[in-house]
N, CA, C and O atoms as a MOPAC input file, in Angstrom:
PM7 MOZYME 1SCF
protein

 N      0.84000 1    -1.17800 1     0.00000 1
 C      0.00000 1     0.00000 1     0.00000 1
 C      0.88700 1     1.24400 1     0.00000 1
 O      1.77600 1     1.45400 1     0.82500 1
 N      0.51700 1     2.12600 1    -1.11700 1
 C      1.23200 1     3.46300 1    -0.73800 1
 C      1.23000 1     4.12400 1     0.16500 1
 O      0.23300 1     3.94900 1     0.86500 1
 N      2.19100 1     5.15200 1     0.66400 1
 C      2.58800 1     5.89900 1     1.80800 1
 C      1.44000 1     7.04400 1     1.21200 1
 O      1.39600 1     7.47300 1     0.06000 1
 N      0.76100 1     7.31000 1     2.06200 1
 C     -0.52100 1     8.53900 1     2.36800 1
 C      0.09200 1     9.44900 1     3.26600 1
 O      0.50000 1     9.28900 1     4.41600 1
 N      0.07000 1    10.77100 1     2.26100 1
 C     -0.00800 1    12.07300 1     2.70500 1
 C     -0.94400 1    13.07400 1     2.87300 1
 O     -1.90900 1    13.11600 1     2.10900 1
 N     -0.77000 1    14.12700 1     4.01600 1
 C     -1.46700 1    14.60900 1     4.40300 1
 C     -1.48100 1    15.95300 1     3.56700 1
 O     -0.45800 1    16.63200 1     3.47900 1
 N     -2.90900 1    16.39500 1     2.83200 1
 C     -2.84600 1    17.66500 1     2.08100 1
 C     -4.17300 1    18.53500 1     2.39200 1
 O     -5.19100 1    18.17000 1     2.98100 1
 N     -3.89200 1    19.68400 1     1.87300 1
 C     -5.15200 1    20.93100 1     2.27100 1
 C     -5.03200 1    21.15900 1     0.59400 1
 O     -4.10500 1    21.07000 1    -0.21100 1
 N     -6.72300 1    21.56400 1     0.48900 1
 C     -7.18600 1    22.38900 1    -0.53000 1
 C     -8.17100 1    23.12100 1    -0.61200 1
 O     -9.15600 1    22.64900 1    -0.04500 1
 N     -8.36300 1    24.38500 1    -1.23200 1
 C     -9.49700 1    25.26400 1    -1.09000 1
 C    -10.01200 1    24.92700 1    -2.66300 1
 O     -9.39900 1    24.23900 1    -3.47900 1
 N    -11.38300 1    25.64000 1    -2.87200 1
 C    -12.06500 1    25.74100 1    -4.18800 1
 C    -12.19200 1    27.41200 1    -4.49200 1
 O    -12.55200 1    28.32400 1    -3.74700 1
 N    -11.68100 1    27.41600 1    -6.09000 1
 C    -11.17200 1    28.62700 1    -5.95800 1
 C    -12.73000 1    28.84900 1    -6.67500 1
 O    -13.14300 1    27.92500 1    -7.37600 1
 N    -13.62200 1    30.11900 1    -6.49200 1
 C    -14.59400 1    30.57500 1    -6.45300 1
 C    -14.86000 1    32.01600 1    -7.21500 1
 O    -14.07900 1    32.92400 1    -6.93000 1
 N    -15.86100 1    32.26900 1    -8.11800 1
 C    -15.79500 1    33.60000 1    -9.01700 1
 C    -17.05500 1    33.63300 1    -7.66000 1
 O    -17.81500 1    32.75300 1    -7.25500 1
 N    -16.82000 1    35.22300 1    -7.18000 1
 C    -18.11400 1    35.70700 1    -6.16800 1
 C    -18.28300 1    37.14200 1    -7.06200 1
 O    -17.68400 1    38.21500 1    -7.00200 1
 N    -19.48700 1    36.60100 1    -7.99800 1
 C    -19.84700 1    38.41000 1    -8.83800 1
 C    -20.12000 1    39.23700 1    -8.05100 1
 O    -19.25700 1    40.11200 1    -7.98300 1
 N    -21.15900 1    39.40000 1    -7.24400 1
 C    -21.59900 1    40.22800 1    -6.18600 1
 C    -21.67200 1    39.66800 1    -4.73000 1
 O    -22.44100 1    38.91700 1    -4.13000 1
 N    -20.48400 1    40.39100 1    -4.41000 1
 C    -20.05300 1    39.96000 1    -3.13600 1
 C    -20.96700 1    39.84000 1    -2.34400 1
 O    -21.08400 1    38.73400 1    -1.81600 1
 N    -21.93000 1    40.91200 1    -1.98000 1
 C    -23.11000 1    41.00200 1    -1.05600 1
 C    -24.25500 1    39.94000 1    -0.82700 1
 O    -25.04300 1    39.79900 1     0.10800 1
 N    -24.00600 1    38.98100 1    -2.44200 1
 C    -24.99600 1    38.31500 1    -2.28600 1
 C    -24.40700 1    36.72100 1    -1.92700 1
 O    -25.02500 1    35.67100 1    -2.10600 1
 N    -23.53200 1    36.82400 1    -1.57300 1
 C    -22.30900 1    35.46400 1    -1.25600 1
 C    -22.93600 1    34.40400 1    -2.60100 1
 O    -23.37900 1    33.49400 1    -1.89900 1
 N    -23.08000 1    34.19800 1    -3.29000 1
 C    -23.21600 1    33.76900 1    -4.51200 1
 C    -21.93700 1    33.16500 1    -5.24500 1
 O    -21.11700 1    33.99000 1    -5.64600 1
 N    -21.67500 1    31.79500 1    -5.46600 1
 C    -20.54700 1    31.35600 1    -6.20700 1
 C    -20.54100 1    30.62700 1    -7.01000 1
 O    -21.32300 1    29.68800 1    -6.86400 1
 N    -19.58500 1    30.65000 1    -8.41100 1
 C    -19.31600 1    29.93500 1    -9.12500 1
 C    -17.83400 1    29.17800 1    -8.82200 1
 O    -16.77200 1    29.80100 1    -8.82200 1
 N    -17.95600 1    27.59700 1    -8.54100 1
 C    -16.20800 1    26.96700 1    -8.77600 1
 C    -15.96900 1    26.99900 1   -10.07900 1
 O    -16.57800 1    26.65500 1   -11.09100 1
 N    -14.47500 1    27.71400 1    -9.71700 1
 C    -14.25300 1    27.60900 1   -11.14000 1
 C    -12.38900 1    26.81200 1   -11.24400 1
 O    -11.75000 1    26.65700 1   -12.28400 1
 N    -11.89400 1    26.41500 1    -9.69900 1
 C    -10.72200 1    25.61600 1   -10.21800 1
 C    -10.33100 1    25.07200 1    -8.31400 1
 O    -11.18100 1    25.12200 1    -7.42400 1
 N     -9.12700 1    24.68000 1    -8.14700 1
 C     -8.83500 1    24.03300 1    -6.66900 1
 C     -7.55600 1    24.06700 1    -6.92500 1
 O     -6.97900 1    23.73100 1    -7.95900 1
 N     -6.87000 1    24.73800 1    -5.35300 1
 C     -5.71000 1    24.72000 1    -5.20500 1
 C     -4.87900 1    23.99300 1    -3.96100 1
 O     -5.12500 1    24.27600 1    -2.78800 1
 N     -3.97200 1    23.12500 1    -4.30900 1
 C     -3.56200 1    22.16700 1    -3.31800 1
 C     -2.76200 1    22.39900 1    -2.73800 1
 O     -1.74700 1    22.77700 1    -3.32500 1
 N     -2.75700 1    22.34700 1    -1.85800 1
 C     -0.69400 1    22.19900 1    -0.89100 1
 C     -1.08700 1    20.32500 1    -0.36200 1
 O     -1.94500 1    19.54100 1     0.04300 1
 N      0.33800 1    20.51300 1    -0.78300 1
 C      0.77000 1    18.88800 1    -0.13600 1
 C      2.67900 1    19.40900 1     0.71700 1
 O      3.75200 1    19.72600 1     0.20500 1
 N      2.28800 1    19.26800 1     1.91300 1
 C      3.48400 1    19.46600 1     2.25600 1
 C      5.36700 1    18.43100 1     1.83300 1
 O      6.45600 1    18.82800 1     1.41700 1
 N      4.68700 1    16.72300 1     2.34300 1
 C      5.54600 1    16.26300 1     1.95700 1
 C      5.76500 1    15.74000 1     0.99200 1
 O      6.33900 1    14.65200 1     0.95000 1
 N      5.13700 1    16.74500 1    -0.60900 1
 C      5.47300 1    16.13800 1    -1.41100 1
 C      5.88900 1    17.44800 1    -2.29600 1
 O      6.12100 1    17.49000 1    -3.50400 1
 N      5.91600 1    18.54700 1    -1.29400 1
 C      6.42600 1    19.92000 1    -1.64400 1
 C      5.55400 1    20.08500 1    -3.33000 1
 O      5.99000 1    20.22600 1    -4.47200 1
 N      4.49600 1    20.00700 1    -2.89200 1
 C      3.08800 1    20.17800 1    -4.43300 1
 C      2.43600 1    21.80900 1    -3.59200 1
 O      1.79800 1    21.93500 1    -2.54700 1
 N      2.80900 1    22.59300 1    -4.33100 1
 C      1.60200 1    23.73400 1    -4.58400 1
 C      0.96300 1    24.04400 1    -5.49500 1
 O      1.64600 1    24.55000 1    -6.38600 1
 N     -0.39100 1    23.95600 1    -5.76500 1
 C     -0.38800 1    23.94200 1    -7.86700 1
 C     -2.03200 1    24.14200 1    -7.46400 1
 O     -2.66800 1    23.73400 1    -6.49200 1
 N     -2.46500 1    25.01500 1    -8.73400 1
 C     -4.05100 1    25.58700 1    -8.74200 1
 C     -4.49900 1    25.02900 1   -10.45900 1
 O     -3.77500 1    25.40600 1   -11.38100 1
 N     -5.33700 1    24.41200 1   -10.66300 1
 C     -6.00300 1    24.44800 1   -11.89700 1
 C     -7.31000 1    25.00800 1   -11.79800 1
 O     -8.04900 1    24.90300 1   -10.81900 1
 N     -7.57700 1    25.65400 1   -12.94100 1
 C     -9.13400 1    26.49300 1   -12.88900 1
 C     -9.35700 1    26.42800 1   -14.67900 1
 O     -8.60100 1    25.91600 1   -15.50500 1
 N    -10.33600 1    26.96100 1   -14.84600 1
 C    -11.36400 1    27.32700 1   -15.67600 1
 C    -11.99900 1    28.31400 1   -16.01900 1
 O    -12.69500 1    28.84600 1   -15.15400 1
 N    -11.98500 1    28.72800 1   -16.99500 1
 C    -13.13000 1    29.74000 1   -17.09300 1
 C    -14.04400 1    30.06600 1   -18.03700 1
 O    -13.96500 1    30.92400 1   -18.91600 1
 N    -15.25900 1    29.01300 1   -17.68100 1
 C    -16.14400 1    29.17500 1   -19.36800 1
 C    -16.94900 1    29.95000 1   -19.07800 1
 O    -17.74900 1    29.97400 1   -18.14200 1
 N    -16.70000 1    30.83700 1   -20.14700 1
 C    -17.36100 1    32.08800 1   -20.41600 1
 C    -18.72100 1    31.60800 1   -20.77000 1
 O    -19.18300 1    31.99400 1   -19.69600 1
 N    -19.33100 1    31.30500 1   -21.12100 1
 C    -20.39900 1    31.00600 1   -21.42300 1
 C    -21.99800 1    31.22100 1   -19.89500 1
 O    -23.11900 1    31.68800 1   -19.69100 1
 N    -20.43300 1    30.16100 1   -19.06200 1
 C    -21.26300 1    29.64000 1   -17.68000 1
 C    -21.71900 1    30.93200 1   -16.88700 1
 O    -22.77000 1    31.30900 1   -16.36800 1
 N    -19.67000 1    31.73400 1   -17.12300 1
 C    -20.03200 1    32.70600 1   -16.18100 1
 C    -20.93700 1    33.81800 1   -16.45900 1
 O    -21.54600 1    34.32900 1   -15.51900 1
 N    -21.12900 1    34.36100 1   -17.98000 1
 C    -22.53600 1    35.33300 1   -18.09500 1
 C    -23.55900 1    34.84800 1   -17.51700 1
 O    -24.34600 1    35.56500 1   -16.89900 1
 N    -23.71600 1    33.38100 1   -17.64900 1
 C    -25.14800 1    33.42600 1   -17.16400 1
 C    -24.93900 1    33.08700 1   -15.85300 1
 O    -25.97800 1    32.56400 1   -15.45200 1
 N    -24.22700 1    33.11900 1   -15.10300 1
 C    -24.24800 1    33.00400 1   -13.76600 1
 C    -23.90400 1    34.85900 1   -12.91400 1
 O    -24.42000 1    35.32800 1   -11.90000 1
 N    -22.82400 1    35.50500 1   -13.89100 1
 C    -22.83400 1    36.72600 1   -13.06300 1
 C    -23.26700 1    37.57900 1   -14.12300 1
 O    -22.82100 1    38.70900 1   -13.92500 1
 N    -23.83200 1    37.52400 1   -14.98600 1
 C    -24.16300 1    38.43700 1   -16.07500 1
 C    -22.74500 1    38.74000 1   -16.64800 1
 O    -21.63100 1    38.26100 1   -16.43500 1
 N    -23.45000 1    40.19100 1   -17.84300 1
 C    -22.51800 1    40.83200 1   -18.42300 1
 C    -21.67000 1    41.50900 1   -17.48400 1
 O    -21.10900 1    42.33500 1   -18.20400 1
 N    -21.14100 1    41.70100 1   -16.08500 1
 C    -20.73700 1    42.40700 1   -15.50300 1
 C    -19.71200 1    42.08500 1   -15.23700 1
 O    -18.96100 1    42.65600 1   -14.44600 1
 N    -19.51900 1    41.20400 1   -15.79200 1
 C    -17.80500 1    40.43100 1   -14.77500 1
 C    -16.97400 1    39.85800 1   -16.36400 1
 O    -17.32600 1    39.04200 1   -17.21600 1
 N    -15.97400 1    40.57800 1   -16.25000 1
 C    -14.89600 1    40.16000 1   -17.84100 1
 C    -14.33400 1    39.08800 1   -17.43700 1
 O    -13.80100 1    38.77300 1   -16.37400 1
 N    -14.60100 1    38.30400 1   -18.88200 1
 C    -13.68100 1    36.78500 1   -18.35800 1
 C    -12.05700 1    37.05100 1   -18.43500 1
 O    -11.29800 1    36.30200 1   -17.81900 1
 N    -11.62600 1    38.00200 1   -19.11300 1
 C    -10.23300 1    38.58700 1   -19.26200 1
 C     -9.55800 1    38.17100 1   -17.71600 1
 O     -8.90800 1    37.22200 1   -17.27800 1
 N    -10.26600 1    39.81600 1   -17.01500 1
 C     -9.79400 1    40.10500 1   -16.00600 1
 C     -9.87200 1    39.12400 1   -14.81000 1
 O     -9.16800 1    39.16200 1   -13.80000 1
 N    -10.95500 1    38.14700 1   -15.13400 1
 C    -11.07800 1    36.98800 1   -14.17200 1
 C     -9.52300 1    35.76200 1   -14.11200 1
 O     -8.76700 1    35.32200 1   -13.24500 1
 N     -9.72300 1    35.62200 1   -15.73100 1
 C     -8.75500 1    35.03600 1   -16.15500 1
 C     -7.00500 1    35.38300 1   -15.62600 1
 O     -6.19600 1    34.52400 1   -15.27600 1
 N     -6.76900 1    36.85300 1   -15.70100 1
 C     -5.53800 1    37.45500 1   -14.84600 1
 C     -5.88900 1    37.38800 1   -13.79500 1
 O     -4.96300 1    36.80900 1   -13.22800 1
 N     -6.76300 1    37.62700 1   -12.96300 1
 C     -6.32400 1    37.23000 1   -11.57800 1
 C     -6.44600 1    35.94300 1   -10.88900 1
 O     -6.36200 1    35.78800 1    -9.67000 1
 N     -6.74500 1    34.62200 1   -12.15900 1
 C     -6.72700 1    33.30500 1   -11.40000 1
 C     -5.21900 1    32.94600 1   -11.98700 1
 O     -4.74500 1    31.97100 1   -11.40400 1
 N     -4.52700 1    33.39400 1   -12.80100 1
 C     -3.28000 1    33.36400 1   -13.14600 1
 C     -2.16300 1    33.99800 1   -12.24500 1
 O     -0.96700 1    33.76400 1   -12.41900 1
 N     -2.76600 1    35.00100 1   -11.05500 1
 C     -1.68200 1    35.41900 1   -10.14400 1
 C     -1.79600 1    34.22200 1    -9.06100 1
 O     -0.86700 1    33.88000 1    -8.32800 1
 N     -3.04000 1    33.66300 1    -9.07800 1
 C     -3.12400 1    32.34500 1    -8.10700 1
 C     -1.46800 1    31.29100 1    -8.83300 1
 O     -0.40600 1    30.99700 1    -8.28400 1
 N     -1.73200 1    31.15400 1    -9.52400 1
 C     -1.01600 1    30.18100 1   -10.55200 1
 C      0.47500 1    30.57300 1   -10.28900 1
 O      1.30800 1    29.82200 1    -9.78100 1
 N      0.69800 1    31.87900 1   -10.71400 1
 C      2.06300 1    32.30400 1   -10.39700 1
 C      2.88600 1    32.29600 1    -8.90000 1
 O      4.05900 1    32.13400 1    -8.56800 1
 N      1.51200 1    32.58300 1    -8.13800 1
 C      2.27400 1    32.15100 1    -6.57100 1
 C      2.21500 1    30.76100 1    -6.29000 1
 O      2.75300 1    30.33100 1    -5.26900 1
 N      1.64200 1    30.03600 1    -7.05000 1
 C      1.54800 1    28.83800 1    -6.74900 1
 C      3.19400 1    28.23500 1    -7.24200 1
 O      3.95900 1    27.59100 1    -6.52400 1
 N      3.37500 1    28.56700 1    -8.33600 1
 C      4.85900 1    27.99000 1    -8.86400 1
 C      6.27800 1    28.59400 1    -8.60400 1
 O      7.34200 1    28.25000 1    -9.11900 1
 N      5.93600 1    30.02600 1    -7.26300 1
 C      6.84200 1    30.43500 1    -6.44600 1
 C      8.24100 1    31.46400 1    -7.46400 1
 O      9.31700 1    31.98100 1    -7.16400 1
 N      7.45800 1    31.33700 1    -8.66200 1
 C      8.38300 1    32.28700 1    -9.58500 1
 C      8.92000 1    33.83700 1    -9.05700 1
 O      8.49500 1    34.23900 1    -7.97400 1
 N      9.32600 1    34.20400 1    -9.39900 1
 C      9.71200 1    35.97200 1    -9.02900 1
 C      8.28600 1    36.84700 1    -9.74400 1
 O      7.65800 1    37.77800 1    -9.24100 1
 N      8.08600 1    36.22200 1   -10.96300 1
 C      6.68900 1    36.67900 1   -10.86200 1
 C      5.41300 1    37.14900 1   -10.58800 1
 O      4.62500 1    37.99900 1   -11.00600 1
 N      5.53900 1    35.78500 1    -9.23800 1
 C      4.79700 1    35.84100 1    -7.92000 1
 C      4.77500 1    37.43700 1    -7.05600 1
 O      4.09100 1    37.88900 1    -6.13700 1
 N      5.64300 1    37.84600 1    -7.70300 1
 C      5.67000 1    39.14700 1    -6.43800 1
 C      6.81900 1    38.90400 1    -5.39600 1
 O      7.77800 1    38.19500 1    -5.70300 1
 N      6.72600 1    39.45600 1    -4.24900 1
 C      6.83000 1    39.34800 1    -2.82400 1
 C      6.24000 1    37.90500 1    -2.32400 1
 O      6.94400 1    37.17700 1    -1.62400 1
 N      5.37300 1    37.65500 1    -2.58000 1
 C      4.45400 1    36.28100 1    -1.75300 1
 C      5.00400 1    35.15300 1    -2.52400 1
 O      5.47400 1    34.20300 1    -1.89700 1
 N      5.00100 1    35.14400 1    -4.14000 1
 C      5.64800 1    34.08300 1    -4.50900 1
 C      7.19600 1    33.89800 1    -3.79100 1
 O      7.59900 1    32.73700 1    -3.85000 1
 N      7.94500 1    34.68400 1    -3.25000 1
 C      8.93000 1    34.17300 1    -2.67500 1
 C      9.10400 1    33.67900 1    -1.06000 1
 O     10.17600 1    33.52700 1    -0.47400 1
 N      7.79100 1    33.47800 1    -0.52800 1
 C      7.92900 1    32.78700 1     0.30300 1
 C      7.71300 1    31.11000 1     0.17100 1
 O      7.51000 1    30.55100 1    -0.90700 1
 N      7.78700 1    30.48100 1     1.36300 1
 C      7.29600 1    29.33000 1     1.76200 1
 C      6.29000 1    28.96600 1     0.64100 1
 O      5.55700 1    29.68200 1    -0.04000 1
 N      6.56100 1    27.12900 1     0.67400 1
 C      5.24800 1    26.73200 1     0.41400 1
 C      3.84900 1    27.04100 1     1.13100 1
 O      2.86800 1    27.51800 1     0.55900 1
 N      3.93900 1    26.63900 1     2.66800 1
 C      2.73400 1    26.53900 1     3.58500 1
 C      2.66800 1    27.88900 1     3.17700 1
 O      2.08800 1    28.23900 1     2.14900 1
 N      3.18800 1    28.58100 1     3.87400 1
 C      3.05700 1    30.66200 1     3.60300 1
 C      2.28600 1    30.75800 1     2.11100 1
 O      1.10300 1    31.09200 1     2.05100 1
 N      2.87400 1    30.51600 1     1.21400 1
 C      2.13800 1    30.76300 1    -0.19300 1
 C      0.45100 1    30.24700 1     0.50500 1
 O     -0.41000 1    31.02400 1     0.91700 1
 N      0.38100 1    28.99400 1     0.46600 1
 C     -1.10700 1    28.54700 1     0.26600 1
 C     -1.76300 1    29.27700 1     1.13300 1
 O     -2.79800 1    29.87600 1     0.84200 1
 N     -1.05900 1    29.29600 1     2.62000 1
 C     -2.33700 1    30.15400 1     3.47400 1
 C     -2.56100 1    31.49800 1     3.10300 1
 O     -3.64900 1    31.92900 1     3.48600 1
 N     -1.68600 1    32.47400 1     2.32100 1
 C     -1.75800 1    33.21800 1     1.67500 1
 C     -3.02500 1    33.49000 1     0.69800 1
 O     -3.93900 1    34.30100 1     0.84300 1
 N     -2.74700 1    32.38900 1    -0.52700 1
 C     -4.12100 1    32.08500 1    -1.53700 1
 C     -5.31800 1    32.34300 1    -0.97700 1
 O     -6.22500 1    33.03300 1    -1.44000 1
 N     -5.24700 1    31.30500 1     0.82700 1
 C     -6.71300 1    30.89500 1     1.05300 1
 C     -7.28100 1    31.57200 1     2.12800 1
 O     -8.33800 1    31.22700 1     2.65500 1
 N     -6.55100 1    32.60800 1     2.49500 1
 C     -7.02900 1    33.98900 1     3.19900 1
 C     -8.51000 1    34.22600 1     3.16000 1
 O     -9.13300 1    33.62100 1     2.28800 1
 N     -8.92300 1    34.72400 1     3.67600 1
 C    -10.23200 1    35.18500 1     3.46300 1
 C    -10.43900 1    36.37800 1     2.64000 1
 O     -9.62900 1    37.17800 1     3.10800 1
 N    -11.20500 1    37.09000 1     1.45900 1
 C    -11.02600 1    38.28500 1     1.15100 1
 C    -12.54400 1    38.52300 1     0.96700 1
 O    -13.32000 1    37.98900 1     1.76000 1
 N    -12.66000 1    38.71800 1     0.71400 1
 C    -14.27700 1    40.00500 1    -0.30100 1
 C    -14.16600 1    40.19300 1    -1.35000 1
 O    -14.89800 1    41.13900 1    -1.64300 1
 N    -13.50400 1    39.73600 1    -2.40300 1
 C    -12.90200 1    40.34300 1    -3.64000 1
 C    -13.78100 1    38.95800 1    -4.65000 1
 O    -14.13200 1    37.93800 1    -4.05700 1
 N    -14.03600 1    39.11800 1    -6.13200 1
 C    -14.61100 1    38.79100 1    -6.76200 1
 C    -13.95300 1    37.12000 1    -7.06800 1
 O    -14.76500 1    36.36800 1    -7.60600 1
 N    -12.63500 1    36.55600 1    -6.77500 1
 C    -12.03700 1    35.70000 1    -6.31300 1
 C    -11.94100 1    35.41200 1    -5.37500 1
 O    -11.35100 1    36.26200 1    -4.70800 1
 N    -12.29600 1    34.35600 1    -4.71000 1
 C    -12.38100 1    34.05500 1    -3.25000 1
 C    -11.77300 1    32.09900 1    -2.80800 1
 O    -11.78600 1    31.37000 1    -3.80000 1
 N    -11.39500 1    31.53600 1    -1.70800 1
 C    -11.00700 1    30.62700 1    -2.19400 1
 C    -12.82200 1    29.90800 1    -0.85400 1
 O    -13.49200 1    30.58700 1    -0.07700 1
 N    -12.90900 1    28.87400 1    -1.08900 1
 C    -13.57600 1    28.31000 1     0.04700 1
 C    -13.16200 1    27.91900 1     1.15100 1
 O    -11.95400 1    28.07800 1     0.97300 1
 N    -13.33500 1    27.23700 1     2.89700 1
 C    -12.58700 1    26.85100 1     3.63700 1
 C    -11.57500 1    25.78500 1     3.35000 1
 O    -11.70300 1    24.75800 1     2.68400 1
 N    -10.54000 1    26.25700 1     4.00100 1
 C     -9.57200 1    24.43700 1     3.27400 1
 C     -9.72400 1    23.38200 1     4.47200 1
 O     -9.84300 1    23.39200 1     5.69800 1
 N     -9.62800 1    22.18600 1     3.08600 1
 C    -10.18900 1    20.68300 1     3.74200 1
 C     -9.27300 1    20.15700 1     3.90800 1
 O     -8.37700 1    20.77700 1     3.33600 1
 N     -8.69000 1    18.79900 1     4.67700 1
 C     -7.77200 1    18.23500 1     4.80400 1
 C     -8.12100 1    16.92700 1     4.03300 1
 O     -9.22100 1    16.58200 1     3.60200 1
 N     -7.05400 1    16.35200 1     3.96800 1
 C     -7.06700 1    14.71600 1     3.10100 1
 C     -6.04100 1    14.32600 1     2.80300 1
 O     -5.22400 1    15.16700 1     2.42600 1
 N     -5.47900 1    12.31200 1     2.85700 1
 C     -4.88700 1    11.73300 1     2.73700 1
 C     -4.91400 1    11.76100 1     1.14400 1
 O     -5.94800 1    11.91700 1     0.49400 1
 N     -3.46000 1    11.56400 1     0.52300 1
 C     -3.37300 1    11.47100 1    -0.96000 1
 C     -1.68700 1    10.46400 1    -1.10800 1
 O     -0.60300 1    10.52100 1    -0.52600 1
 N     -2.15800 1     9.78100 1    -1.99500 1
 C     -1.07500 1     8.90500 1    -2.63000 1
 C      0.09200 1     9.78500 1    -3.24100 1
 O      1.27800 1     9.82300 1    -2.91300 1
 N     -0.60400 1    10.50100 1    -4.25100 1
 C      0.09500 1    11.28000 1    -5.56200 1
 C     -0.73500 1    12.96500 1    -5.66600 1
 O     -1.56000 1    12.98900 1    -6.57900 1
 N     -0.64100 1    14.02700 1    -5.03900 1
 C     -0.75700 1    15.39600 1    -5.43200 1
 C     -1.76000 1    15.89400 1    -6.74300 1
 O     -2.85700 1    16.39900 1    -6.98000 1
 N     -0.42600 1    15.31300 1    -7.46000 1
 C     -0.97700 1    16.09400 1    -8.99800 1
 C     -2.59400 1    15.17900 1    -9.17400 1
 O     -3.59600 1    15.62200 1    -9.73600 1
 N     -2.44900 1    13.84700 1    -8.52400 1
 C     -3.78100 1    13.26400 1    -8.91900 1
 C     -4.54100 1    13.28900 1    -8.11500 1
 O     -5.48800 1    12.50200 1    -8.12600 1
 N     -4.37900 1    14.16000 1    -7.20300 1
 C     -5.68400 1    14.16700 1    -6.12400 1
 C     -6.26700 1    15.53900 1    -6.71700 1
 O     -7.48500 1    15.69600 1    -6.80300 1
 N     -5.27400 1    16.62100 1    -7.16300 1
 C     -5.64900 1    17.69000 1    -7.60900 1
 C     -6.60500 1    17.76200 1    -8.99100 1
 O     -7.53500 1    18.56700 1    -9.04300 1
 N     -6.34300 1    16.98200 1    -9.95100 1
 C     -7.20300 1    16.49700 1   -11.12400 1
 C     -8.35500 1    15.77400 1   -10.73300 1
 O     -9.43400 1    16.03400 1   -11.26600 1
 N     -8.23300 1    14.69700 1    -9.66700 1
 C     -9.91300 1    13.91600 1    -9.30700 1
 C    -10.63100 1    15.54700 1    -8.41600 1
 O    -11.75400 1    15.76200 1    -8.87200 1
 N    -10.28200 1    16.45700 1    -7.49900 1
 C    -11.04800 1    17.28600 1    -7.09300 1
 C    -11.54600 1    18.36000 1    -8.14000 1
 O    -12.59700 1    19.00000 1    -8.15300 1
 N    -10.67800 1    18.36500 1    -8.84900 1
 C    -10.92100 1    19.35900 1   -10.08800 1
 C    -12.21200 1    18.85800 1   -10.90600 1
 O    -13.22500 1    19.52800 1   -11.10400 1
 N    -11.91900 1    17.25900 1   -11.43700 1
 C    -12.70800 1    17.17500 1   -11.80900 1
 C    -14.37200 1    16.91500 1   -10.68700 1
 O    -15.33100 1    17.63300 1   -10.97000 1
 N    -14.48400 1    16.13000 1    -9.79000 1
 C    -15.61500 1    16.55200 1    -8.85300 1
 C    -16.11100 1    17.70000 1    -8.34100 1
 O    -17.28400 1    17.82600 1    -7.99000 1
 N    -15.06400 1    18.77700 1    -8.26200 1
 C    -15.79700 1    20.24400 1    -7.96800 1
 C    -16.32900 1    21.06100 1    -8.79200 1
 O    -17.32800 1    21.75400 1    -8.60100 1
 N    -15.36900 1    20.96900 1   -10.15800 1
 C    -15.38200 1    22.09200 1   -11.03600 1
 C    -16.24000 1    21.93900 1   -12.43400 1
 O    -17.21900 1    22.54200 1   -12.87100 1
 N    -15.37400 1    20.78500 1   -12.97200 1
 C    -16.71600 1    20.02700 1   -14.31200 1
 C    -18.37200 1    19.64400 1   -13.94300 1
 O    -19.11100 1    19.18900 1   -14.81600 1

């Protein structure tokens, strides 16, 4: 039997109007500590999101800011300031709480064999 590790992940969330706590998943971002995995996949079909937040929300600009998720996730200089910290630091970072039209959900804990494939089976159960 494989060695099971312990990992956190949030669901990363389009919130059009904040006021009305209203969400679309649109990707999930993992930390796995001992397998040093930080990594976010998302989505963004335009299609879904007009009719979920209307014309009011650009898939562009949605699109750049689930890509700064992405960039702190792969700890580049890119990242900013935050991409150069820590793994753990990065993720609790991501999964902060904000108000902002990106939001992540509470993070869950769970045993995983392999990272990248726990991150693709949640992706696909949360997000498709």
């Amino acid at each position: 039997m494989p060695d099971k590790h312990l990992f956190e992940y949030a669901v990363l969330r389009v919130v059009p109007r904040v006021e009305r706590e209203e969400f679309l998943n649109v990707g999930v971002v993992l930390y796995c500590r001992d397998q040093g995995f930080l990594q976010c996949r998302f989505t963004v079909d335009e299609a879904r999101l007009r009719a979920f937040g209307g014309a009011g929300l650009a898939a562009d600009e949605l699109r750049a800011r689930l890509r700064a998720f992405e960039r702190i996730c792969a700890g580049r200089r890119e990242g900013g300031p935050i991409g150069q910290l820590g793994l753990a630091e990065r993720f609790r970072w991501l999964t902060a709480t904000r108000s902002t039209v990106v939001q992540t959900s509470p993070v869950h804990p769970g045993l995983c064999a392999d990272a990248e494939t726990t991150l693709n089976r949640l992706y696909a159960q949360l997000v498709e």
